[in-house]
N, C-alpha and C positions, 0 to 999 in steps of 0.2 A: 473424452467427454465431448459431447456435438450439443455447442448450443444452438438451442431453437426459437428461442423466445428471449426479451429484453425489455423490461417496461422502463417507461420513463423515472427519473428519479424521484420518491417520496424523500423530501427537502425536512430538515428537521433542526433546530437553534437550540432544545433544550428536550427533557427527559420524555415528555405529556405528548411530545410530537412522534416519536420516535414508531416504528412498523409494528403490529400488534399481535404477528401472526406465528408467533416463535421459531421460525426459519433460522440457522445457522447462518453466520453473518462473517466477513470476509474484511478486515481493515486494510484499508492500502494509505501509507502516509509518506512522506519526502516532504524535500523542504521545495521552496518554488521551484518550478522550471525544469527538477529533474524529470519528468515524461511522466507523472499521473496519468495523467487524461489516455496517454496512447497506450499507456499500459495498460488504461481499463477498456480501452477501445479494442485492444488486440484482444485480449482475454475472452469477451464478449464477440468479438468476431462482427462487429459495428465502426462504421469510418469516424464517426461522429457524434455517437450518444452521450460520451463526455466530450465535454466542451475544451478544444486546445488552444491557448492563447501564446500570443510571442508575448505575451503582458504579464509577466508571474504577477501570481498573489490574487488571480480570479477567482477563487474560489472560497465562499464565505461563509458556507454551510456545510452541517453534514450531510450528504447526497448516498443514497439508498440505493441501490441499482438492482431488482428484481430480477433473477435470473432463471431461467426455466420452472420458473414459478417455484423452487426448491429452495434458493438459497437468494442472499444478500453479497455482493462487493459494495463494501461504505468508503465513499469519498469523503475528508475531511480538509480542510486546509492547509496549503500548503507552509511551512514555517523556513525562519531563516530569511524572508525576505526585506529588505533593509528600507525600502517607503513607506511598507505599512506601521502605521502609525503607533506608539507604544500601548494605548489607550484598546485599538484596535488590535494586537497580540495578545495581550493579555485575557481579551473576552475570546478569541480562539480559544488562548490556554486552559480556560474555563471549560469551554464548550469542550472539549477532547478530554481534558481531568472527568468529567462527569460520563461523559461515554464508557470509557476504559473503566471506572472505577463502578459502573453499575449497570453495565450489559452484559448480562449471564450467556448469551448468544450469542458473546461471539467467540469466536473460536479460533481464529487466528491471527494475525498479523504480518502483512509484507511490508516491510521496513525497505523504501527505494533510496539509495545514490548514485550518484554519477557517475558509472565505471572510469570516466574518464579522467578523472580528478582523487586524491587523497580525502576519503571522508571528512568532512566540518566538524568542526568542534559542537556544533549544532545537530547533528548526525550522531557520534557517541553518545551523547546528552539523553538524546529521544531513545536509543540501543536502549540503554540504563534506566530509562524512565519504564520501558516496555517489562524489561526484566525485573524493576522493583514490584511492580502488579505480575510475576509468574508467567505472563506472556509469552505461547512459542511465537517464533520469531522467524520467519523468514527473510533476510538480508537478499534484494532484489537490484543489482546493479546493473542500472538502465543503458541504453548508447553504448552496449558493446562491440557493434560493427564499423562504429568513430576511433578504434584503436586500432593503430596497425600491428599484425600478429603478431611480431618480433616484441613487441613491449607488454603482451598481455600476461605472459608468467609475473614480469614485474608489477604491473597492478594490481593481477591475485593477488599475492604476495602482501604488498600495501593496503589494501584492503581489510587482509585479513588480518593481519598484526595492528590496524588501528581499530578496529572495530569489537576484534576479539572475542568473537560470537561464544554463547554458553554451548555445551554439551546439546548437540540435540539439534541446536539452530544451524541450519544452511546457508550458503551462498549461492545465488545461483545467478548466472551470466543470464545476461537478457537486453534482445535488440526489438523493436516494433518494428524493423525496418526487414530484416530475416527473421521472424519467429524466434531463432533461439530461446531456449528457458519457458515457451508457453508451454509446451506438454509437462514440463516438471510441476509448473504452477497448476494446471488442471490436477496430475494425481496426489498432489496436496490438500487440493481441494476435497477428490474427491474421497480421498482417506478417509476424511470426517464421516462420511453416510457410512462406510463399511464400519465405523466403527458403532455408530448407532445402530445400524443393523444387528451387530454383534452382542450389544445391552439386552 
């Protein structure tokens, strides 16, 4: 897949905002700090269209990312992060329940953690949440070239016994730093068209 085009993000808080054009639509979720932003930056093939902060928890909307004018990556907020306020998680919680529970459009889900750490208890949570709405699932474990070789069968490993993906759902190793894991993520992507092609 060669993208060519990126439009800025159509910003959306609730249903009535949301893009109107019925484009297949691409969730990317993790809790703060796991590499959102660089994730969406590599994928797009843009240094900076999503916004990277050393400040988790920037992100306070659902952010739309246009993509060769064919499809949607939606940014949402990040969770897990411990200053934002309870008042202020809860109206995420809202915001992303109403997404997932009434966008016919979208059509997948990259579930990120931190290759470098044992999944959070905040990370199975959101697995299980994905999977109670039938959501395929792609498990996307960021900062994999932060680990040195010798210890990466063992984080497979823990990963994948805490996480415990359904039938069907993947893991896939993935660095911003080396590419690793973007061409997987592209023909994931682009399965989706070959399959409407196919309808």
């Amino acid at each position: 897949m060669e993208v060519i085009n990126v439009e800025e993000p159509v910003i959306a808080v609730r249903v009535s905002q949301y893009p109107e054009d019925k484009k297949n639509e691409f969730l990317c979720l993790g809790r703060s700090n796991v590499g959102k932003s660089s994730f969406i930056n590599t994928i797009v093939n843009r240094k900076n269209i999503a916004r990277t902060s050393s400040k988790p928890g920037k992100t306070t909307t659902l952010n739309f990312y246009q993509v060769n004018k064919e499809f949607y990556i939606v940014d949402v907020p990040g969770y897990g992060y411990a200053a934002t306020n309870k008042k202020q998680i809860e109206k995420f919680g809202i915001m992303i329940e109403e997404y997932l529970k009434t966008r016919q459009y979208l059509k997948h889900v990259f579930l990120l953690v931190d290759y470098r750490h044992k999944p959070t208890e905040d990370d199975v949570l959101m697995y299980k949440f994905l999977k109670y709405y039938n959501l395929p699932v792609t498990i996307v474990a960021t900062k994999y070239d932060k680990v040195n070789r010798s210890l990466r069968e063992k984080q497979d490993e823990l990963i994948k016994k805490t996480l415990n993906p359904a039938l069907g759902d993947e893991i896939i190793n993935f660095s911003s730093v080396t590419k690793i894991g973007k061409e997987r993520v592209y023909e994931i992507i682009e399965s989706y068209f070959q399959k409407d092609i196919e309808k």
